[in-house]
C-alpha positions as a Markdown table, in Angstrom:
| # | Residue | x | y | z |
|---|---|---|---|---|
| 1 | Unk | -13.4 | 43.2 | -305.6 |
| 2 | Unk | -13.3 | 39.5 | -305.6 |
| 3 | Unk | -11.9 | 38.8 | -308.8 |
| 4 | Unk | -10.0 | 35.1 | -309.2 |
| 5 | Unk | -8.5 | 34.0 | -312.4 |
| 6 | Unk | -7.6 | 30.6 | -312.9 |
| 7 | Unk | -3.9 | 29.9 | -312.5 |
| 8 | Unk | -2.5 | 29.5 | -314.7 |
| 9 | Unk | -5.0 | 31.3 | -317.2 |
| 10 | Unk | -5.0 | 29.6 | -320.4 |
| 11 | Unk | -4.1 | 31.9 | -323.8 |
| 12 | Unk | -6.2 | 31.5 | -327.0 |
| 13 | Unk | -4.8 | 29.5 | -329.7 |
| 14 | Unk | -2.2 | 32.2 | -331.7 |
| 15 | Unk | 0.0 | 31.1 | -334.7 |
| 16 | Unk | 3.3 | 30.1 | -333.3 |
| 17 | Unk | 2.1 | 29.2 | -330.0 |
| 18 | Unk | 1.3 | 26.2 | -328.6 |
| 19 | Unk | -0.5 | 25.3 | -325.3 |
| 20 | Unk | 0.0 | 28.8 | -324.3 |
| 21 | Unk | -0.2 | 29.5 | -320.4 |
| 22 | Unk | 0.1 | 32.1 | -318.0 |
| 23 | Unk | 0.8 | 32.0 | -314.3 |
| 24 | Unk | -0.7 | 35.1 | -312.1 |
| 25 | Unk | 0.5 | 36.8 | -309.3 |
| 26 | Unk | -1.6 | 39.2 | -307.1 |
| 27 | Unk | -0.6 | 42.9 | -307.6 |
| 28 | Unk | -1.6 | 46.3 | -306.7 |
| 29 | Unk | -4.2 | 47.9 | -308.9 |
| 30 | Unk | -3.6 | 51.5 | -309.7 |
| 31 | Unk | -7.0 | 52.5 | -308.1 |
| 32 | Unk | -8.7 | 51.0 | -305.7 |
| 33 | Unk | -12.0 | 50.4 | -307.9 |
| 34 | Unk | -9.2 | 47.9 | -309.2 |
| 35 | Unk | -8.1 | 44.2 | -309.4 |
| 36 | Unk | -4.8 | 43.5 | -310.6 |
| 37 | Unk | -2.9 | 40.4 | -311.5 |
| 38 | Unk | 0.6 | 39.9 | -313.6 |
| 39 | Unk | 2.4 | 37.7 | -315.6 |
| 40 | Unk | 4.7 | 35.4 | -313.2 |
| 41 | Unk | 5.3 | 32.9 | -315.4 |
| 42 | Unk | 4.9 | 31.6 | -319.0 |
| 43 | Unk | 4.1 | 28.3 | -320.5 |
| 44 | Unk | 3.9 | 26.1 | -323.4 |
| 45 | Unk | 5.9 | 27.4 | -326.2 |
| 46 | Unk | 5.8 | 31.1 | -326.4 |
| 47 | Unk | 9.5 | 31.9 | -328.4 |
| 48 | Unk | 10.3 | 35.6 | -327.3 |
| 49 | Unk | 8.0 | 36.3 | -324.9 |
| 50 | Unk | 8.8 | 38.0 | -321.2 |
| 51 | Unk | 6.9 | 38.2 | -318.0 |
| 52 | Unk | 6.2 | 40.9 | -316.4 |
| 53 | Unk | 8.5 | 43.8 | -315.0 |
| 54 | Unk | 8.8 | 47.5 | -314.2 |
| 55 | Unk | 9.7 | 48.8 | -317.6 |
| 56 | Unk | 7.7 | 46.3 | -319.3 |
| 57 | Unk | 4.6 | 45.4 | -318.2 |
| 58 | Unk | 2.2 | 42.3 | -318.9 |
| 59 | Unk | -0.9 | 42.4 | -316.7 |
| 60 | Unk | -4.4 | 42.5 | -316.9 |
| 61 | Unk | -6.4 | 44.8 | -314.4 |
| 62 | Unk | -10.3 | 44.4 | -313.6 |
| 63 | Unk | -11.8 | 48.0 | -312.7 |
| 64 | Unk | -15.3 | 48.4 | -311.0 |
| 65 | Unk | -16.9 | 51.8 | -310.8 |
| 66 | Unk | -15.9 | 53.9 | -307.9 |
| 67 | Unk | -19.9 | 54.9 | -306.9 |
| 68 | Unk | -22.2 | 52.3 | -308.5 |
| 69 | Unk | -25.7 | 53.9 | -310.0 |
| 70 | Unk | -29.1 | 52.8 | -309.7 |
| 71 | Unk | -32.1 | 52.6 | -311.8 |
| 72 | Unk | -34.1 | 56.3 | -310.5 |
| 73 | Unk | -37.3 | 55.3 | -309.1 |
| 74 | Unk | -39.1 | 57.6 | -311.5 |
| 75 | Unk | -37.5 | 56.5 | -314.7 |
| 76 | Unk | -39.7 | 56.9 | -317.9 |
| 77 | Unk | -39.0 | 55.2 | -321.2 |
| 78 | Unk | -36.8 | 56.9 | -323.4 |
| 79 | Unk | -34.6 | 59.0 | -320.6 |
| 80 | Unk | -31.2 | 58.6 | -320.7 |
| 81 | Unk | -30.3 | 55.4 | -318.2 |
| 82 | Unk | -27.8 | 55.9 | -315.9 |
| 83 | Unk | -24.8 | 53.6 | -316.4 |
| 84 | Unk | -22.2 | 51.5 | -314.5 |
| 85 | Unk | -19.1 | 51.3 | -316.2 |
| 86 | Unk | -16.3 | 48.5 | -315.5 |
| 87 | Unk | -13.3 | 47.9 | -317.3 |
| 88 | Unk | -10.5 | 44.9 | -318.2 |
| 89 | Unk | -7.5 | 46.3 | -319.1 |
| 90 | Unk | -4.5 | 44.8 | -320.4 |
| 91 | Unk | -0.8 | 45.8 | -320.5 |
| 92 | Unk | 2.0 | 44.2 | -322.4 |
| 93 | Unk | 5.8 | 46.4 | -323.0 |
| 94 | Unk | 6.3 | 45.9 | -326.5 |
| 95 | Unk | 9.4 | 46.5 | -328.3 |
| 96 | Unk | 9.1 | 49.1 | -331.4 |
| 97 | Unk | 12.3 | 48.9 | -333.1 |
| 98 | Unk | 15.6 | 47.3 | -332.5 |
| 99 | Unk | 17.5 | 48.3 | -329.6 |
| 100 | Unk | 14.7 | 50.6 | -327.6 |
| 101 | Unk | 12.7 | 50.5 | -324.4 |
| 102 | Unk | 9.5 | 48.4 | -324.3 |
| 103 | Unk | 6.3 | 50.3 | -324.9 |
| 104 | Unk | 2.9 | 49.4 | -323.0 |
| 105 | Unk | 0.0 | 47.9 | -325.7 |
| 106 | Unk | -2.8 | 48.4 | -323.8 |
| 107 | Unk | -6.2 | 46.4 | -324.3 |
| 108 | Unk | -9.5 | 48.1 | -323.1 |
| 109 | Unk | -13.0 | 46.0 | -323.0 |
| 110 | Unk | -15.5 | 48.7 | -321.4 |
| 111 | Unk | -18.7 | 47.3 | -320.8 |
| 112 | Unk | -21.1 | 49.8 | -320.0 |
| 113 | Unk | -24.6 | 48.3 | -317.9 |
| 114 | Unk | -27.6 | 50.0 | -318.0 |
| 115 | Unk | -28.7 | 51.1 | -314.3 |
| 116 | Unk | -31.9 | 48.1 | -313.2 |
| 117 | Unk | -30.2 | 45.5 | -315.8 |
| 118 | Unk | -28.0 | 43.7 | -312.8 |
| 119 | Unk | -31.7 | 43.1 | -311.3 |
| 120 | Unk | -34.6 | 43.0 | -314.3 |
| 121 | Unk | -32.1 | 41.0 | -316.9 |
| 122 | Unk | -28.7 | 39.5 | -315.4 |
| 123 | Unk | -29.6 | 36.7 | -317.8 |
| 124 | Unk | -29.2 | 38.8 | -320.8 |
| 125 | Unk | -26.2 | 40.7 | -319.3 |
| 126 | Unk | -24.6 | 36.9 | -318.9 |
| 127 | Unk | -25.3 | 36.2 | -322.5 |
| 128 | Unk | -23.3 | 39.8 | -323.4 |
| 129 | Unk | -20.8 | 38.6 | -321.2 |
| 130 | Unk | -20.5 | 35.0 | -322.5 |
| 131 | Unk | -20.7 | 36.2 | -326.4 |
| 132 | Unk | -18.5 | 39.0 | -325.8 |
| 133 | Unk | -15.5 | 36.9 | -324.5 |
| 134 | Unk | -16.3 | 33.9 | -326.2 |
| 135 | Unk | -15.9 | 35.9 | -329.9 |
| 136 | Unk | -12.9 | 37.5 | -328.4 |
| 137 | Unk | -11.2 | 34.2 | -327.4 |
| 138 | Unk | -11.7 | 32.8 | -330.9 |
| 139 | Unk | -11.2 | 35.2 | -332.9 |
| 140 | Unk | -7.5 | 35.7 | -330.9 |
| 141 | Unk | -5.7 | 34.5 | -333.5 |
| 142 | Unk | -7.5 | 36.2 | -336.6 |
| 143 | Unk | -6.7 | 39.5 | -334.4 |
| 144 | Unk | -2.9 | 39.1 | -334.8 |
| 145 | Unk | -3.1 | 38.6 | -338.2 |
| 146 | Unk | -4.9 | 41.5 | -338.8 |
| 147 | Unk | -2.5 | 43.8 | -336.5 |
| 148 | Unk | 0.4 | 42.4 | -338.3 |
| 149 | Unk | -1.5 | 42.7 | -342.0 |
| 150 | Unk | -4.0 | 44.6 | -341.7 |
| 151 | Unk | -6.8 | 42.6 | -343.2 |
């Protein structure tokens, strides 16, 4: 599954951090629907911050489905589509309280694509796509404050 990030990928803008960057290294996925990078390296000023490693991992993992589904030839309106599901997954050991063992954070985007749309529409699946990402990138930084607040 030819996945290639960018290296290094550049972070979204976060409070505290400037210029943040992270070099990739190839890994082994967990399945082999998967694509699997980690966290080699960090950049610009991220105070606190580790790469990846056993016990606490930071990686990012791009999963395909294992049997892809078509659009049935005698599909009528209003039937349930079939649906091919991928995945980017994210993993990050966290530290929960003073003096314990980093726990993974795990980020899931599922996108779900209606059987026929990769053919009929891959414009509007782009768009998806591109808004998707695009709102998640910018709205990085409003995310941690509402982890750490709540609002």
């Amino acid at each position: 599954m030819p996945i290639n990030l960018t290296n290094p990928v550049v972070g979204a803008a976060q409070t505290d951090f400037t210029s943040p960057t992270y070099t990739m290294t190839a890994d082994l996925a967990p399945t082999r629907e998967g694509s699997q990078y980690v966290v080699s390296a960090v950049g610009g000023t991220q105070v606190g911050v580790e790469v990846h490693s056993v016990s606490s991992p930071f990686s990012v993992n791009f999963v395909r489905p294992a049997t892809f589904k078509s659009l049935p030839p005698a599909w009528q309106s209003g039937e349930t589509l079939p649906r091919n599901v991928y995945k980017v997954i994210s993993r990050k050991g966290v530290v929960v309280a003073a003096g314990a063992a980093p726990v993974p954070m795990i980020i899931e985007t599922v996108i779900k694509v209606p059987a026929g749309a990769e053919t009929n529409d891959i414009a509007s699946v782009k768009a998806c796509l591109a808004l998707h990402n695009g709102a998640a990138f910018d709205a990085s930084n409003d995310l941690d404050g509402l982890i750490a607040n709540g609002y």
